[in-house]
C-alpha positions in Angstrom: -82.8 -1.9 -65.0 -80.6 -2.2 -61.9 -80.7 1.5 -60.8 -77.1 1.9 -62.1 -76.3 4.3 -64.8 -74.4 3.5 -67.9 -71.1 5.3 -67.8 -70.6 8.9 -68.8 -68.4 10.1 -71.8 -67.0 13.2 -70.3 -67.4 14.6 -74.0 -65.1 16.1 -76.1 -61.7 17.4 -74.5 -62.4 21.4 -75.1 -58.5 21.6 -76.5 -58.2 18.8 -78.9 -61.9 18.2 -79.8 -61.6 14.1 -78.6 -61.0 12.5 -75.1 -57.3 11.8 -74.8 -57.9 8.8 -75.1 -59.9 8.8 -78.7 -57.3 11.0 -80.2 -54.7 9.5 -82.7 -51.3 9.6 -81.7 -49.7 13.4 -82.1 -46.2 13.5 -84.0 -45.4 14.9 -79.8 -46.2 11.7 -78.9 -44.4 9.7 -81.3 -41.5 11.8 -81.1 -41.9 11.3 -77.3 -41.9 7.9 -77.5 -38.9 7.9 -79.9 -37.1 9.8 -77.0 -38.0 7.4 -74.3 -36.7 4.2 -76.7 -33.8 6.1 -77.4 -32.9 5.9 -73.7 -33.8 2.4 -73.2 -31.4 1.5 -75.8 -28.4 3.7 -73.0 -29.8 1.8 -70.5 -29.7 -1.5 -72.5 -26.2 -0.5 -73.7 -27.8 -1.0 -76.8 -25.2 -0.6 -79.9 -28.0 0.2 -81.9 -28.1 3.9 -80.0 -24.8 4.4 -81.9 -26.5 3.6 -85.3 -29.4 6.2 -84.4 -26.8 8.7 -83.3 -24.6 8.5 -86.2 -28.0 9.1 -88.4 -28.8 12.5 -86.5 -30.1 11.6 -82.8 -28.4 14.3 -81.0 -25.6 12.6 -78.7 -26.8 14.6 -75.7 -30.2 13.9 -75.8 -31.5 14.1 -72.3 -34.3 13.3 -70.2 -36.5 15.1 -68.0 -33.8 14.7 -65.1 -30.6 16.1 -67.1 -29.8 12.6 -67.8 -28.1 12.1 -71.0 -27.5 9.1 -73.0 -24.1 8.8 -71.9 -24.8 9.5 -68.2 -27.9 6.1 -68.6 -25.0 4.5 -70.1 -22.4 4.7 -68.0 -24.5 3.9 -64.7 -25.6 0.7 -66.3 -22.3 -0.2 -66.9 -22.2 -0.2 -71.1 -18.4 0.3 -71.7 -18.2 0.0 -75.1 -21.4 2.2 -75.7 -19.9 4.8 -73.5 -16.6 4.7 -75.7 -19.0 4.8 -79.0 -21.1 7.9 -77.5 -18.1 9.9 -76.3 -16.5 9.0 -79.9 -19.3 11.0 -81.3 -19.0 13.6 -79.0 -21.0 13.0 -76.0 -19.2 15.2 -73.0 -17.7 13.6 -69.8 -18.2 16.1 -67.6 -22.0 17.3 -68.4 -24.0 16.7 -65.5 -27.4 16.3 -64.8 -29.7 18.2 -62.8 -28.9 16.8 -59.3 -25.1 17.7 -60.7 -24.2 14.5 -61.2 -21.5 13.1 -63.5 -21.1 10.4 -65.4 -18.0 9.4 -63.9 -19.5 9.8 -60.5 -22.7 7.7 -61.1 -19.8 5.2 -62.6 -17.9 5.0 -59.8 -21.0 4.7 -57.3 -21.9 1.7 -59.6 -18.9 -0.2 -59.4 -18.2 0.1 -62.7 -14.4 0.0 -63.5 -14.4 -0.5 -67.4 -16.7 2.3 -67.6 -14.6 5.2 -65.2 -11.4 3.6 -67.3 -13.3 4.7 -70.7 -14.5 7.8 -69.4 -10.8 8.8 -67.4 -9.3 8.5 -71.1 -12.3 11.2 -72.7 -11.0 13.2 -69.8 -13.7 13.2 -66.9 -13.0 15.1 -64.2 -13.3 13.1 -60.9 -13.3 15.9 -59.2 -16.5 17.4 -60.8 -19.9 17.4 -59.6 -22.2 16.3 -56.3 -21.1 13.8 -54.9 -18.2 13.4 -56.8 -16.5 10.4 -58.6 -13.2 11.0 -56.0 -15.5 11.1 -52.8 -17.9 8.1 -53.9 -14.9 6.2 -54.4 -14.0 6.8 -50.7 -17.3 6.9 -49.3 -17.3 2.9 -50.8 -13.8 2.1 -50.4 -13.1 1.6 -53.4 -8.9 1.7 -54.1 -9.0 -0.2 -57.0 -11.5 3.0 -58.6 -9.6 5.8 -56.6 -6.2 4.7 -58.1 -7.8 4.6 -61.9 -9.3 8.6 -60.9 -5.9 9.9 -59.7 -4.2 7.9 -63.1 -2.5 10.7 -64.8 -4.5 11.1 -68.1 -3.9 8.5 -71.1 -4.4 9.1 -74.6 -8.5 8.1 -75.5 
């Protein structure tokens, strides 16, 4: 022997009867993890999400931060999965918990197709901190203030 110990098991986890680590997967965490891919697809601008949403995903599924799939969308730029998501009913103007808007997070991203998809769903640049109107300044971005003061167009 070299004077070291083997490693410890700590034992069974008192709540769940197996280390976390020995346990099978919980339908939590497969539902979890059904969340978390659902999101990656908004980032990805995945059309797939649309597929998932028209079989029953809720179109405001959010994430820990008020982040819904149409906010992860729109800040990675996904035009045409922001105009499928707010075809199925996904709402402009929600915000997420730091009272953000899609719109704004648009704007601050340079994204043009994206704040002209979500002017014609009826975003209000004017909504939220910071909002899509003062990002738009704060950047110097006339081309994007011109497409927030637009009057409204049909969808």
């Amino acid at each position: 022997m070299d004077g070291h110990l083997p490693p410890q098991d700590p034992g069974p986890d008192p709540e769940g009867g197996q280390p976390p680590w020995r346990r099978a997967p919980s339908e939590d965490d497969e539902l979890l993890g059904f969340a978390h891919r659902m999101f990656d697809l908004a980032r990805a601008g995945s059309p797939e999400l649309v597929a998932y949403v028209d079989a029953g995903v809720p179109v405001e599924l959010t994430d820990p931060d008020g982040n819904t799939l149409l906010m992860l969308a729109a800040y990675h730029g996904h035009a045409p999965l922001v105009r499928g998501l707010v075809e199925r009913g996904a709402d402009p103007g929600r915000r997420n918990d730091r009272g953000q808007t899609p719109v704004a997070g648009a704007v601050f991203k340079g994204e043009v197709a994206v704040v002209e998809v979500l002017m014609r769903a009826g975003a209000d640049p004017a909504a939220g901190v910071p909002n899509a109107l003062d990002t738009a300044h704060m950047f110097e971005r006339e081309d994007l203030l011109s497409l927030l003061t637009r009057p409204p167009g049909p969808a």
